[in-house]
C-alpha positions in Angstrom: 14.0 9.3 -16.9 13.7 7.0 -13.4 15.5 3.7 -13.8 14.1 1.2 -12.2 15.9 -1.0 -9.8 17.4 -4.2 -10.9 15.6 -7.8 -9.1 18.9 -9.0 -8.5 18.9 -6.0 -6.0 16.5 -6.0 -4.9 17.0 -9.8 -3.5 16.9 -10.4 0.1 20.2 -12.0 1.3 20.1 -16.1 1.0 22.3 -18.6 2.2 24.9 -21.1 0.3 21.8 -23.2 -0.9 19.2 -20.0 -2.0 16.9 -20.2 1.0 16.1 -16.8 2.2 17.9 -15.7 5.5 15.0 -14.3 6.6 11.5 -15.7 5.4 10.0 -12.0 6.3 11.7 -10.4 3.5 9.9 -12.9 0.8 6.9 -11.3 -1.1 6.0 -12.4 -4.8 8.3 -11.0 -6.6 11.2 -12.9 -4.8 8.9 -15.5 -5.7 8.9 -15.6 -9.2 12.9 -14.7 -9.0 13.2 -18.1 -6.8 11.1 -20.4 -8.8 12.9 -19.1 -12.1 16.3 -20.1 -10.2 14.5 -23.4 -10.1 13.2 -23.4 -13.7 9.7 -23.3 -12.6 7.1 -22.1 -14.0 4.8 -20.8 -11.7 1.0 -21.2 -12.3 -2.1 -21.1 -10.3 -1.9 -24.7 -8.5 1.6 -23.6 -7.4 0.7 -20.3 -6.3 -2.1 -22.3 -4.3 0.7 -24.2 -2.1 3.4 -21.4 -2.1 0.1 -18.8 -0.5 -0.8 -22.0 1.6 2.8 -22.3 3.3 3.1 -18.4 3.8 -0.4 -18.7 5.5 0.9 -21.2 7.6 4.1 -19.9 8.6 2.6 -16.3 9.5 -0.1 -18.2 11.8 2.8 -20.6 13.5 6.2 -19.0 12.8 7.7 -22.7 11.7 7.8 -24.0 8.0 4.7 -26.5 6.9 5.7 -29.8 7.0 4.3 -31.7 3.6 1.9 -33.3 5.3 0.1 -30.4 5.9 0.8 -29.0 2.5 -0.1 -32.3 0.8 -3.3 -32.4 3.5 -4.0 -28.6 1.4 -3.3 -29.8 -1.6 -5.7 -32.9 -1.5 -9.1 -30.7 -0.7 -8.5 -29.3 -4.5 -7.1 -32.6 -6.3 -8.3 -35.1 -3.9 -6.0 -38.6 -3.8 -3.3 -37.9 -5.9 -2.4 -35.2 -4.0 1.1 -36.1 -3.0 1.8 -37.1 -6.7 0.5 -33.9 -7.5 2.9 -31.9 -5.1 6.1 -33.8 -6.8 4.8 -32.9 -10.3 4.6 -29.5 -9.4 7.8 -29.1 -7.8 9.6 -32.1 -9.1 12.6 -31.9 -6.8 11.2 -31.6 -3.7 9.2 -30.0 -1.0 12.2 -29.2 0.6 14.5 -28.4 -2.5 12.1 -26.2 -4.3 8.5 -24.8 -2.7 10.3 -24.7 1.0 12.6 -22.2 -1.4 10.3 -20.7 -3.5 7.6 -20.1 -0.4 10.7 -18.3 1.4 11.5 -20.8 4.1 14.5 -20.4 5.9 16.0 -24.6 4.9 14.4 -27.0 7.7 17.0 -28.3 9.6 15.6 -31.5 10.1 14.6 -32.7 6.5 17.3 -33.8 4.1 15.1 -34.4 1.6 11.3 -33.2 0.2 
C-alpha cells in the first residue's frame, strides 16, 4: 500500500514570519495549510481575493497592494468593501491574505 506524502512535506520553504520564500511554489493546497496556520477558514469570498492577488501577481510580478484588492473586493460587496476585507482576514492584509495568497512579506508595509 502507497503512503501518501505528509503536507508538512510537502511545504515550500518560508521564512521566520511564514511567508513563502518563493510565491511560485504556492498552489492551493499550501493555501489551505497557510490559512489553517492562521485559523482561517477558508470560504468562497476568501478564495475570491486569495485567486484575485495570484492573478495579479502573475500579470505584474509585485504583491497587490489593498487598494487594489479592496478596489476587487468592492465590485462584489460594493461600499463596505474594506470592512469586508478585515472581517475576512481579521489581522490584516499584510499579516494573513499577503500569507495565505503566497506573497513573499512586502517590505514596505508594517501593517495590513
Amino acid at each position: 500500500m502507497e503512503q501518501t506524502p505528509d503536507i508538512a512535506t510537502l511545504m515550500p520553504e518560508r521564512d521566520a514570519e511564514g511567508y513563502l520564500i518563493e510565491p511560485a511554489d504556492w498552489n492551493e493546497a499550501v493555501a489551505e495549510v497557510l490559512a489553517r496556520d492562521e485559523n482561517i477558514e477558508l470560504s468562497d469570498e476568501h478564495w475570491d481575493v486569495i485567486r484575485y492577488m495570484r492573478t495579479f501577481y502573475d500579470e505584474h510580478q509585485v504583491t497587490a497592494d489593498a487598494r487594489f484588492a479592496i478596489k476587487h473586493l468592492a465590485e462584489r460587496v460594493g461600499r463596505d468593501a474594506q470592512k469586508r476585507l478585515f472581517v475576512l482576514f481579521p489581522y490584516g492584509y499584510v499579516k494573513q491574505a499577503c500569507k495565505i495568497a503566497g506573497m513573499r512579506r512586502p517590505r514596505n508595509w508594517s501593517t495590513g
